[in-house]
C-alpha positions in Angstrom: 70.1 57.6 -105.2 67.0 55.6 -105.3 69.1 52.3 -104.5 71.0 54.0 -101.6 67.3 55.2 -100.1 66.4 51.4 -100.2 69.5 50.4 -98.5 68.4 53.0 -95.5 64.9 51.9 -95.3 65.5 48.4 -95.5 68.2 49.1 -92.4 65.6 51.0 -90.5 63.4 48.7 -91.0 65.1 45.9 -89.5 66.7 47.9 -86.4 62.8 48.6 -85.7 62.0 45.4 -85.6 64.9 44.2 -82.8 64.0 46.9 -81.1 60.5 45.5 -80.6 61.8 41.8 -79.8 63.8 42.9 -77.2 61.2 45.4 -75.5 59.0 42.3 -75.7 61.1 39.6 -74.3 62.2 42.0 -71.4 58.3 42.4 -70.4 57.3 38.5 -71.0 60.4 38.1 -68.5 58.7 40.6 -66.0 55.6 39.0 -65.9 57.0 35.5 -65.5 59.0 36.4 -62.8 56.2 38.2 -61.1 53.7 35.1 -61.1 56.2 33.3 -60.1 56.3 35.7 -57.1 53.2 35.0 -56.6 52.9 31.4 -56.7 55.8 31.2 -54.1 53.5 33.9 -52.0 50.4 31.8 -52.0 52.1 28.5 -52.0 53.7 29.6 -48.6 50.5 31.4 -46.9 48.6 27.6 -48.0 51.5 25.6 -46.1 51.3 28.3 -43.2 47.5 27.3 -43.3 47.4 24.0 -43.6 50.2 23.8 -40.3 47.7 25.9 -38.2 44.4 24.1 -39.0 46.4 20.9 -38.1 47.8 22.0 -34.7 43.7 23.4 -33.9 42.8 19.9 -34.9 45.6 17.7 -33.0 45.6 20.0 -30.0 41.9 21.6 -29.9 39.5 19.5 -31.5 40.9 16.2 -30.9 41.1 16.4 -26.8 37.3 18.4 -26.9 36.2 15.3 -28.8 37.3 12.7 -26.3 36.3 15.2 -23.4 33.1 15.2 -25.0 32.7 11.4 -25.5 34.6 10.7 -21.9 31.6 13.2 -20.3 28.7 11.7 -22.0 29.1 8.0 -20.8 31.0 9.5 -17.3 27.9 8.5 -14.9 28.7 11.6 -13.0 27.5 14.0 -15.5 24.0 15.4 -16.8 23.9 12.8 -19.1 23.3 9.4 -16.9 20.9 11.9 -15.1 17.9 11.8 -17.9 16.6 8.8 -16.4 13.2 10.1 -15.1 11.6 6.7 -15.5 10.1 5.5 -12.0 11.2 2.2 -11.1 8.1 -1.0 -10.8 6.3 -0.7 -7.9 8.0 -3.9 -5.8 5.6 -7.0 -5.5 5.8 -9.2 -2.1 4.5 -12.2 -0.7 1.3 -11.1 1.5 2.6 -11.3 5.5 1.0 -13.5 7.7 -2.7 -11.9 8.6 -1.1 -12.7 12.5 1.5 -14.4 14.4 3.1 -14.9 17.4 7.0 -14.2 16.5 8.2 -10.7 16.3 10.3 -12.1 13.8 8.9 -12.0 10.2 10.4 -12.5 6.7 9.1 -10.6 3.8 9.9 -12.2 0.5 9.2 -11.0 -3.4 10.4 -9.4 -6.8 11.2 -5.6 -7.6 13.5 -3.7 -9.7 17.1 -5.3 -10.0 19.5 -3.9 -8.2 17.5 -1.1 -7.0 16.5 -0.1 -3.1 13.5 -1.7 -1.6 12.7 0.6 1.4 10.3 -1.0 4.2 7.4 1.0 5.6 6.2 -0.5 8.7 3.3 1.5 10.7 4.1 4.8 8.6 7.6 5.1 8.8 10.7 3.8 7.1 12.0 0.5 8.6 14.5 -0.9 6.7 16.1 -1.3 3.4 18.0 -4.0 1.1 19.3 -3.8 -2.1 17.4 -5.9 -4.9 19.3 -8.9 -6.4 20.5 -9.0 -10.1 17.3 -11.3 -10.6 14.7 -9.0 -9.0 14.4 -11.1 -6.0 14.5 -10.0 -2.7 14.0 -11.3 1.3 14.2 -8.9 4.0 13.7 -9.3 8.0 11.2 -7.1 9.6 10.6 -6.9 13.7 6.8 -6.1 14.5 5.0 -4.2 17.2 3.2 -6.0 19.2 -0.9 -5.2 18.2 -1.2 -4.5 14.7 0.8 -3.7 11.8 0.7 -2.0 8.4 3.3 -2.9 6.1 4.4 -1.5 2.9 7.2 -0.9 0.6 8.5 1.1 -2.3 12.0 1.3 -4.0 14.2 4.0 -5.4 16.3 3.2 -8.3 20.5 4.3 -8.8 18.9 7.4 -10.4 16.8 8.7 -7.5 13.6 7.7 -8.7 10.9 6.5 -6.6 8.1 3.8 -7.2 4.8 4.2 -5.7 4.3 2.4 -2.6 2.6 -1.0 -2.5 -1.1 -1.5 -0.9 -1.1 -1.8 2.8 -0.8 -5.2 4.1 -2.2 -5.9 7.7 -0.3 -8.3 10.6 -1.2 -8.5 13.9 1.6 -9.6 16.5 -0.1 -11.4 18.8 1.9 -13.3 21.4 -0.4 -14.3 24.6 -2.3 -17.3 24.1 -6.6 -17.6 24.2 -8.0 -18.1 27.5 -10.1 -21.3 27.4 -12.8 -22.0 30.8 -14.9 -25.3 30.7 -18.2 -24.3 31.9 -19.7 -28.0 32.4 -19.5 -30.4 33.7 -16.6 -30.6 36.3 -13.2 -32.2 35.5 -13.2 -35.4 36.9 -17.0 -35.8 37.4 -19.1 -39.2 37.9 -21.8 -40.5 35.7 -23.8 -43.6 35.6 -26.5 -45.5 33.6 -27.1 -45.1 30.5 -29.3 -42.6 30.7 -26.2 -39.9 32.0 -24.1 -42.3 29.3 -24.0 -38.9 26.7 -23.0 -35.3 28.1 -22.8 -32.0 26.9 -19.4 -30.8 27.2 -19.6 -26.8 27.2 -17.0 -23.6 27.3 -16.4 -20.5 26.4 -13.0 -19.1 24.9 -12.2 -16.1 22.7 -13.8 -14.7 20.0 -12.3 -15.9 16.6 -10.3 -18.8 17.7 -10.8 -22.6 16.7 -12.2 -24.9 18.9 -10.7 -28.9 18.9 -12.3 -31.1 21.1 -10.3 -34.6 21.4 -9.3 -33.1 17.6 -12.8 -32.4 16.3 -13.8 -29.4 15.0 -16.2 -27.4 17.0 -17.5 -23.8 16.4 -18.3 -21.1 18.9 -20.7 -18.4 18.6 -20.1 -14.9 18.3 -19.3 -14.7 21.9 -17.1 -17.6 21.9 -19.2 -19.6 23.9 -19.2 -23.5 22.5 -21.1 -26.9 23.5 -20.3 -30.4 21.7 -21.7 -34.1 23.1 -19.3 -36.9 24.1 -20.7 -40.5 24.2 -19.1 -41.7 27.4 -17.3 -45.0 27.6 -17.7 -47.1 30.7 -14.5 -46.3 33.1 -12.5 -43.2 32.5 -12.7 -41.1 29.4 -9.8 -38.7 28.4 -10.8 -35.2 27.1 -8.7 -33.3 25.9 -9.7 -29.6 24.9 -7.7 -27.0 22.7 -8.3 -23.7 21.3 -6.1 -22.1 18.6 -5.7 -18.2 17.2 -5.1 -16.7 13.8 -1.4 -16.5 15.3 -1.4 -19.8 16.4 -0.9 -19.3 19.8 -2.6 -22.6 21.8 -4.1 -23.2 25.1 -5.4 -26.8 26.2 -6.9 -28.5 28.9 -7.5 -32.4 29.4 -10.3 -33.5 31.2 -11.1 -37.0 32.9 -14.9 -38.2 33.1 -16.0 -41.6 34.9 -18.8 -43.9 33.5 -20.0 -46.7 35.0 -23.6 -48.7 33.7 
């Protein structure tokens, strides 16, 4: 009896024991299938990911990035417009102080390539664009009297300079009256006593006086007097005044001398 009890534990014992294997393998299989599952699962939701953060990039962010680079160096946008900067102030050649052509040129240097604007008697004249090397010549037709001249130039962003100092021209185109007072064109004179005369005339204030090309001054009234030492037989004179805008006036003169 005790042999045959052995027998039927020992058999228990081993059908227990398969029992338990195969409960076990069944759930190890379970749980490998299930990560597996879920490997596949995230493995596909990171493919699906990675396909939609490329398309954003090729078809979003790309094209905004060039859109943004294209806009900051377009010269249309806000971006060209932060110059606030004022261009120099344009420096030119003073004008003659007066002259007798309407016709003047005024020559200097300013910003390159920006606008030099001409301001003639208060108001805007003309205007030229600056050359590469900051050099510029313009014309410029004056009124007759005098005229106040200025400049100032405005760069590609719309900034202004401050406008240069007034310069002053006069157009003046009649010539200086000129009367010889005494003696008498074509006057007499003998001995030697009469052999030195005292030329005298009167012509406008502020012009130069050239008698036979010698300087002579005139008052304040533009009265002058200058002595000629006569030569025996007849002595040429020859008289000439001169403005600051270089109109002329002369008269010649003829004096006999006889000892």
């Amino acid at each position: 009896m005790a042999k045959i009890r052995r027998k039927i534990s020992s058999r228990s014992k081993i059908s227990s024991t398969s029992t338990y294997k195969n409960t076990s393998s069944r759930v190890y299989s379970r749980r490998m299938n299930s990560e597996k599952k879920k490997v596949i699962r995230q493995t596909i939701t990171i493919v699906a990911v990675a396909i939609v953060v490329l398309l954003v990039f090729i078809f979003i962010i790309i094209p905004g990035f060039f859109k943004l680079t294209g806009d900051f160096f377009d010269s249309s946008t806000p971006f060209q417009q932060s110059d606030e900067i004022a261009p120099q102030v344009p420096i030119f050649s003073a004008p003659p102080a007066a002259t007798s052509s309407a016709n003047i040129k005024v020559t200097g240097f300013g910003e390159p390539e920006s606008e030099l604007i001409l301001v003639l008697n208060g108001r805007k004249n003309d205007s030229i664009t600056i050359n590469e090397d900051g050099s510029f010549e313009i014309g410029l037709l004056l009124d007759e009297g005098e005229n106040t001249i200025a400049a100032y130039s405005v760069d590609k962003a719309e900034n202004e300079s401050t406008t240069t100092r007034d310069y002053i021209t006069i157009l003046d185109t009649e010539a200086p009256n000129l009367e010889i007072l005494e003696p008498a064109d074509g006057s007499s004179f003998e001995s030697r006593i009469n052999q030195s005369i005292t030329l005298k005339g009167k012509t406008d204030v502020g012009v130069k006086v050239y008698i036979n090309n010698r300087v002579v001054f005139p008052n304040d009234e533009g009265e002058f007097e200058h002595s000629i030492l006569l030569a025996e037989g007849e002595n040429k004179i020859e008289v000439h005044v001169e403005d600051k805008a270089k109109n002329a006036t002369k008269i010649n003169l003829v004096f006999n001398f006889k000892l």
